[in-house]
C-alpha positions, 0 to 999 in steps of 0.5 A: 497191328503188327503180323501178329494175333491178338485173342481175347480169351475164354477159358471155358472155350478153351477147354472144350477143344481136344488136344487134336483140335488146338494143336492144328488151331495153333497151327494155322493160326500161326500160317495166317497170321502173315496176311496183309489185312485183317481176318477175324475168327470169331469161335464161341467167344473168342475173338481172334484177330489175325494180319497186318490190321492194314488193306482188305479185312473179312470175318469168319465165325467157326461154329465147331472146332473140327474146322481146323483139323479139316483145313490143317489135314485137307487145305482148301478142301477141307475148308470147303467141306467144313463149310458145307458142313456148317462147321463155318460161314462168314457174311461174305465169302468173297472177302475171305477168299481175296484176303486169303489171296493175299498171304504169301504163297509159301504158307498158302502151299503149306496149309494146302500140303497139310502142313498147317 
């Protein structure tokens, strides 16, 4: 798979995000989809698949779309807190982390700076 996301879309899902909250999806969705390997987000039946589908792979499951305002404003903070909150989780944290290590450092900066 190229540096490009494939999803498999539910309509359903889809509707329920406010505006605030698909824009910063879009948003860092497309920061993450430069990562050598593979992350899966799974959300409410949408299942996306980021990377270069080639190397290391991890899984997250986003249980309540505020995650994405929260990474896209607050970077890593805000990923942090909106796991505390429930907001996400994943089998193993330790492979998200080294798969995100993996991305290019400019679009890293760009998430933390609130660019995402």
């Amino acid at each position: 798979m190229s540096n490009s996301s494939a999803v498999t879309a539910n309509a359903a899902t889809a509707t329920q995000l406010t505006w605030l909250q698909r824009q910063c999806r879009r948003g860092l969705l497309s920061k993450l989809g430069g990562l050598d390997g593979t992350l899966v987000i799974d959300e409410s039946g949408v299942t996306t698949r980021l990377g270069s589908g080639v190397g290391s792979s991890a899984r997250i499951l986003v249980r309540d779309p505020a995650f994405f305002v929260d990474v896209a404003t607050r970077g890593s903070l805000g990923a942090a807190t909106s796991w505390m909150d429930g907001s996400w989780d994943s089998d193993d944290l330790t492979d998200v982390f080294a798969l995100l290590r993996s991305t290019p450092s400019s679009r890293i900066r760009s998430i933390e700076d609130g660019r995402g």
